[in-house]
Backbone bond lengths (Angstrom), bond angles and torsions (degrees), N, CA, C in turn:
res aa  C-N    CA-C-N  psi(-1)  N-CA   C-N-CA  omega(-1)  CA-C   N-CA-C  phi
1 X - - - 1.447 - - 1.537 108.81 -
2 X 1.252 111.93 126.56 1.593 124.35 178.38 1.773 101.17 -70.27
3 X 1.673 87.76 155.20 1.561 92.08 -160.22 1.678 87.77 -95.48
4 X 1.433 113.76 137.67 1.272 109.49 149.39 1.451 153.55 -129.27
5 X 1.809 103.93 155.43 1.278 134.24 -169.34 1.280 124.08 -9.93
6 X 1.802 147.33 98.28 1.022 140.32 162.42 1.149 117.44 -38.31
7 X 1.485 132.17 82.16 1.493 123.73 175.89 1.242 113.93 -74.58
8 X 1.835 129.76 -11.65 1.063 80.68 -172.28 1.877 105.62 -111.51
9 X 1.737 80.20 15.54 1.747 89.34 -167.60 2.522 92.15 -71.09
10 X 1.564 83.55 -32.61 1.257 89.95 -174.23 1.555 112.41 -55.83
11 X 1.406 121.06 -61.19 1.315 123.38 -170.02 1.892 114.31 -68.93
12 X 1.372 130.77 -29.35 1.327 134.97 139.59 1.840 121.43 -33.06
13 X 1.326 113.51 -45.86 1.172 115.61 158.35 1.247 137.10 -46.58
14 X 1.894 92.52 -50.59 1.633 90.89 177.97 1.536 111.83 -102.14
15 X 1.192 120.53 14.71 1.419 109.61 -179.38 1.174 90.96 -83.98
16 X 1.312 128.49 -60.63 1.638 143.85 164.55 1.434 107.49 -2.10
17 X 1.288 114.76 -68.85 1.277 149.38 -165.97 2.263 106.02 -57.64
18 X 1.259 80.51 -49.18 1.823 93.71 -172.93 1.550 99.65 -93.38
19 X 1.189 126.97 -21.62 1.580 121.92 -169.93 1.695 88.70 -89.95
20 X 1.482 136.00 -63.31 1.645 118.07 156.98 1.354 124.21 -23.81
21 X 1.408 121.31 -61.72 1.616 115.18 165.17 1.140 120.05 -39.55
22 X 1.234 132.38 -46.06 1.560 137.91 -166.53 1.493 102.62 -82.98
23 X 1.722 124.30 -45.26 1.565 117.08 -177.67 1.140 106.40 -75.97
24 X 1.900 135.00 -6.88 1.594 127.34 176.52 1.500 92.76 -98.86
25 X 1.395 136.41 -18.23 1.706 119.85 166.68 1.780 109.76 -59.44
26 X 1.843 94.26 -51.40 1.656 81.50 -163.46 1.640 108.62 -88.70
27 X 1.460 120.72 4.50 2.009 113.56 153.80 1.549 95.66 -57.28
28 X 1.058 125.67 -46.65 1.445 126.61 -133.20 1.912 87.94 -86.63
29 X 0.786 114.56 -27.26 2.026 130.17 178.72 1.041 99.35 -83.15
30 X 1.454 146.12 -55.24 1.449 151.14 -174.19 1.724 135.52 -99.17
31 X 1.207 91.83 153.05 1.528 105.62 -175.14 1.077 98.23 -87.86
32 X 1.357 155.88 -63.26 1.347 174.74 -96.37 1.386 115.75 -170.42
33 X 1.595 110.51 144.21 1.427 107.17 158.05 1.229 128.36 -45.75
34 X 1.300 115.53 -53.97 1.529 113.61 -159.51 1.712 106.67 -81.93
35 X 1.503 105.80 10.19 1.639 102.38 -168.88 1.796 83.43 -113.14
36 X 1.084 133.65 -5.86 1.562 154.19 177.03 1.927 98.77 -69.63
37 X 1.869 102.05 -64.45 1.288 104.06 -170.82 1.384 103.01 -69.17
38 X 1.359 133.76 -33.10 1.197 134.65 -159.81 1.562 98.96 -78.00
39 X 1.011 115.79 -41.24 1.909 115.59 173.86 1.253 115.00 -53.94
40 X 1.500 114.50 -46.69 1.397 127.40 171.31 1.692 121.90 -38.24
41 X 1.820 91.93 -61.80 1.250 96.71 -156.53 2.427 95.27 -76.26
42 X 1.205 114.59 -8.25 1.342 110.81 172.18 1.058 123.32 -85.19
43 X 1.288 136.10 -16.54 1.368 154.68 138.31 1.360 103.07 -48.75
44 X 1.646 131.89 -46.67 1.326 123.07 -164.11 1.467 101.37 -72.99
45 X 1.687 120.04 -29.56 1.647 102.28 176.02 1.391 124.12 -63.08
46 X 1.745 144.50 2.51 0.657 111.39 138.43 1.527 149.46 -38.47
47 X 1.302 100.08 -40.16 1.478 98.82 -173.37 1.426 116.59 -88.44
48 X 1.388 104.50 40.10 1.614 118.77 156.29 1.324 92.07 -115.10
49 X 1.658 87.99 164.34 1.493 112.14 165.16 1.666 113.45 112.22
50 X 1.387 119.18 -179.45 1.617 109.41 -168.34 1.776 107.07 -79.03
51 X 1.429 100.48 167.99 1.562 104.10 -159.81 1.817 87.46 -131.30
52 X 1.582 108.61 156.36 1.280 102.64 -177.29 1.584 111.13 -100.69
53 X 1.190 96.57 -38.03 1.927 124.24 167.98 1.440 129.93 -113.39
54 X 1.309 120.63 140.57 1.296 92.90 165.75 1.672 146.85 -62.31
55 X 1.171 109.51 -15.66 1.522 134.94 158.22 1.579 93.24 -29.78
56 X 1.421 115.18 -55.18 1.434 124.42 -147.58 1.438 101.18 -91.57
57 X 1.457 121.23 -27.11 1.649 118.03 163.77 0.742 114.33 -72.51
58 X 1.734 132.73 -41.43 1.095 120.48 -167.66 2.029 117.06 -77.45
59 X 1.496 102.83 -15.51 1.328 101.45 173.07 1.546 129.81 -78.13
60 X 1.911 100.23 -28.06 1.122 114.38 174.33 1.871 116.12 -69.41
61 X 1.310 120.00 -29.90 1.402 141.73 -173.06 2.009 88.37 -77.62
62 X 0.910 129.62 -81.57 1.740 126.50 144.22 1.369 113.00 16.02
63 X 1.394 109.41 -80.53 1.354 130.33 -173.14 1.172 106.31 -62.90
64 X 1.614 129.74 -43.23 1.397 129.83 -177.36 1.647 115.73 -78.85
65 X 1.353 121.23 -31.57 1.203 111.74 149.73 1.404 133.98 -66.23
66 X 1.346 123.97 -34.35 1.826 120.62 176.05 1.499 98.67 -55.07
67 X 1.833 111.30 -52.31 1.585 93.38 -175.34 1.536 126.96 -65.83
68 X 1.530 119.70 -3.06 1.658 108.70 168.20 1.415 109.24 -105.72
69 X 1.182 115.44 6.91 1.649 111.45 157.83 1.692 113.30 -100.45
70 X 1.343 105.38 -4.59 2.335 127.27 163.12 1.805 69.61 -69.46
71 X 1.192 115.69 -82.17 1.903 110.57 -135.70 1.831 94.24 -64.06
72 X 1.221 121.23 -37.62 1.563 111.83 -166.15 1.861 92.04 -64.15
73 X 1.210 139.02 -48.74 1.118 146.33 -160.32 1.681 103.16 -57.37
74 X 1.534 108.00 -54.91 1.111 121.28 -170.83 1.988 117.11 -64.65
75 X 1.372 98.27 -27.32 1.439 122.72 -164.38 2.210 86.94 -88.72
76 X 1.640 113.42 -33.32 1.406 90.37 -174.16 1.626 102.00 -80.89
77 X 1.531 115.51 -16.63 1.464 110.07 179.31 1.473 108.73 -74.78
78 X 0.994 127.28 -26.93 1.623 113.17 163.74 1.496 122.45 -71.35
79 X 1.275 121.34 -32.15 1.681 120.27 165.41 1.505 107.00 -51.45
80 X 1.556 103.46 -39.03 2.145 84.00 -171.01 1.129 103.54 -98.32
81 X 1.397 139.91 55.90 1.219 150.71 137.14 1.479 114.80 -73.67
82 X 1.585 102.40 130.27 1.483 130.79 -161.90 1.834 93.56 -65.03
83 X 1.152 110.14 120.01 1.508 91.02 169.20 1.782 123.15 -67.97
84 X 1.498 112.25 152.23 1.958 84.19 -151.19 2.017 74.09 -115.48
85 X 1.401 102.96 128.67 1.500 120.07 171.07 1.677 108.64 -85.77
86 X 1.435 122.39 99.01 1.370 138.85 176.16 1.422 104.18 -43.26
87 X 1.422 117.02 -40.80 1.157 101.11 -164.56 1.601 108.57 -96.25
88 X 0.882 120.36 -6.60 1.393 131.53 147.24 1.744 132.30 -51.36
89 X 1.446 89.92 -45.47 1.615 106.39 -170.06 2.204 95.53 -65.39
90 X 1.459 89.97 -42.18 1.715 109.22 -157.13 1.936 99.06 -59.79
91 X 1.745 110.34 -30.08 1.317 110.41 -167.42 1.118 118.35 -93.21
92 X 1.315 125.68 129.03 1.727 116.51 -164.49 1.600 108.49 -66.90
């Protein structure tokens, strides 16, 4: 008996995998977090609009989820930001 395929260990992998690609495109576009989510979510309108196959919905629906697990990713890297004390920074 053939062993079978972790699909879903597989597809966790690569969403993983493509939602990192997408939050190192939009660091690499932005100054800021919130100019990070905003890249994200304009990139995410591709995956609206008419489809010719379903092959092609179902990749675009794909695509529209990796990019809100890009913005949730991007949104936990701004929570672990050090809070920065001014008046701290100002004192040698």
């Amino acid at each position: 008996m053939t062993e079978q395929k972790d699909w879903a260990s597989d597809f966790y992998q690569e969403a993983s995998k493509k939602a990192n690609e997408v939050v190192k495109e939009a660091y690499d576009h932005s100054s800021h977090y919130i100019d990070a989510i905003k890249y994200v979510r304009k990139i995410k309108q591709l995956s609206f609009g008419d489809v010719p196959d379903q092959t092609a919905h179902t990749s675009m629906r794909m695509f529209e989820l990796v990019c809100e697990l890009a913005i949730y990713l991007i949104r936990q890297d701004a929570q672990n930001l050090p809070i920065q004390d001014k008046d701290r920074e100002e004192q040698p």
